[in-house]
C-alpha positions, 0 to 999 in steps of 0.5 A: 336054256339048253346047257349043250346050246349055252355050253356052244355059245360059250365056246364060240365066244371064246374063239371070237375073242381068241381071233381078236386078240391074235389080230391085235397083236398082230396088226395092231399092238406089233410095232412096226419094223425100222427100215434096214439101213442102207449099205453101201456095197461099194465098201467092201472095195475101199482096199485101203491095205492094198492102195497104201501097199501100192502108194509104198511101192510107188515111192519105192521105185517101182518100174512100169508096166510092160505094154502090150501092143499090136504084132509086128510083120505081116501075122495073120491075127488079131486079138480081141478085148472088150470094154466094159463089163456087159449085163450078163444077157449080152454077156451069154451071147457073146459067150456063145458066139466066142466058144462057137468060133472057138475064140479067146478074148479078155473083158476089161470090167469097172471094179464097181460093175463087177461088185454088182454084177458078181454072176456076171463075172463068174459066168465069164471065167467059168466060160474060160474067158480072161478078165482085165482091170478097166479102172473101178468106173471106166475112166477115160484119160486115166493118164490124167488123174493124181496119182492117189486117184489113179491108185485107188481106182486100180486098187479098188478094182484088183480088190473087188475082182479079187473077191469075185474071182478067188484072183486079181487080173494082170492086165489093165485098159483104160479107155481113151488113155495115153500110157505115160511113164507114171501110169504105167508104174502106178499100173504096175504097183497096183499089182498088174503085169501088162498094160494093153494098148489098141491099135483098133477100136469098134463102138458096139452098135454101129452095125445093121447088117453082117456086110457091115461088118464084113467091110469093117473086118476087111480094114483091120490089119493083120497083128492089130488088137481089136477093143471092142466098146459095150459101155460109155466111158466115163469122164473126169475133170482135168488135172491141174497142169501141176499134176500132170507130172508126165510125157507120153510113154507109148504111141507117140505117132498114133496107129489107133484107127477108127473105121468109118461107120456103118452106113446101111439103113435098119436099126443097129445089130446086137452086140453078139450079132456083130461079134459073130459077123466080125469073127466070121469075116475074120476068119474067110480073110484067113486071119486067126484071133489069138490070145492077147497073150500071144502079142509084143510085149514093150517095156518102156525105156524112160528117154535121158534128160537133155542134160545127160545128152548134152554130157554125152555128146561132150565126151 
């Protein structure tokens, strides 16, 4: 045999068995990876420091939260908030439509969206817009949560919101909330100033078309605080009678109004596009949108027992 021919051949067997053995070990031999475990992202806002510094301060005597509500007089303005924290998509419309009326606004976020959605968050404070604690799911009837429940779910939120924004919000909604003496001081001891109280309220999507809104835009009084909805409150089973330990604080006599819905035919507008028609409207009616920091401010005087009125009427 030629030996250049044998010396070949030895050589390609050589390399064949080269490749065997690199794909045994590869696919064959290699043991195949544990699955990573799970992680749950919503720890990283357990916030229990912050939830027993908060429970310490509550029984320490915390006073509540001011309220902000609607202006008083005949002010041409309004302020605008949202509720709920968008996908970031509708999140950027809205933006642009807000810096193209020149409009400041606050988004009240979930605690446990924000964690999700960190993008989100930075996109809308790097817009210059506020951002609010809306409870960490967006409770409604926030009033009616035992106090350590309430905590937690403004704890947890400040503590997420926190880590996202290198800073915790000062002000809290909650959707279909009544203010009541507790909450507020609970609000307050969870490390927000304000807690702020709508006096109109808009479910996005409701719209089809810009005189829609035009006429919706037409029954908001002057000096009101639109909320305007993006998610679906979430529900909680009632407390017990026994811990529902508190009278309402704010609104005794309700100025919430709901305007009537849309009637025209079509599929419903977008969110932004709503936005932009309502602001547009806002505008030809010569009423401004200002800050929500702009509007009254009421700190809530707890009323005296009867028993104290019974005393004072005897002097």
């Amino acid at each position: 045999m030629n030996y250049r021919k044998l010396g070949l051949f030895a050589i390609l067997v050589l390399l064949c068995t080269c490749g065997g053995l690199i794909l045994l070990r590869d696919y064959v031999a290699k043991p195949t990876a544990a699955p990573l475990p799970y992680v749950d992202r919503d720890d990283v806002c357990s916030a229990a420091e912050e939830i027993a510094g908060a429970e310490a301060r509550l029984a320490a005597g915390e006073p509540p939260a001011e309220v902000i509500t609607r202006s008083s007089g005949d002010v041409r303005q309004v302020a605008v908030v949202f509720d709920g924290l968008p996908e970031r998509p509708l999140a950027s419309r809205l933006l642009e439509v807000l810096q193209r009326h020149h409009v400041p606004a606050v988004f009240f976020v979930e605690g446990q969206n924000a964690v999700h959605q960190p993008e989100t968050i930075r996109l809308i404070r790097a817009a210059g817009q506020e951002i609010g604690n809306y409870t960490y799911v967006g409770i409604r009837g926030a009033e009616k949560l035992p106090t350590k429940r309430l905590l937690a779910e403004l704890c947890r939120t400040q503590h997420c919101l926190g880590i996202q924004m290198q800073e915790v919000p000062c002000l809290f909604r909650a959707p279909h909330t009544v203010y009541t003496d507790s909450l507020l001081r609970a609000v307050h001891a969870a490390g927000l100033t304000y807690a702020v109280k709508e006096t109109v309220r808009h479910t996005a999507g409701t719209f089809r078309e810009e005189r829609d809104a035009a006429a919706f835009a037409a029954t908001v009084p002057a000096g009101s605080i639109l909320a305007i909805g993006l998610s679906q409150p979430v529900d909680v089973k009632e407390a017990s009678s026994a811990e529902i330990e508190e009278r309402p604080a704010v609104d005794k006599k309700p100025t919430l109004k709901d305007p009537p819905s849309a009637q025209s035919a079509g599929p419903p507008a977008d969110a932004a596009d709503e936005l932009d028609w309502m602001l547009t409207a806002f505008e030809a009616a010569g009423i401004e949108v200002r800050s929500i920091h702009a509007f009254r401010k009421i700190r809530y005087v707890s009323e005296p027992s009867p028993v104290a009125e019974a005393g004072r009427g005897g002097v």
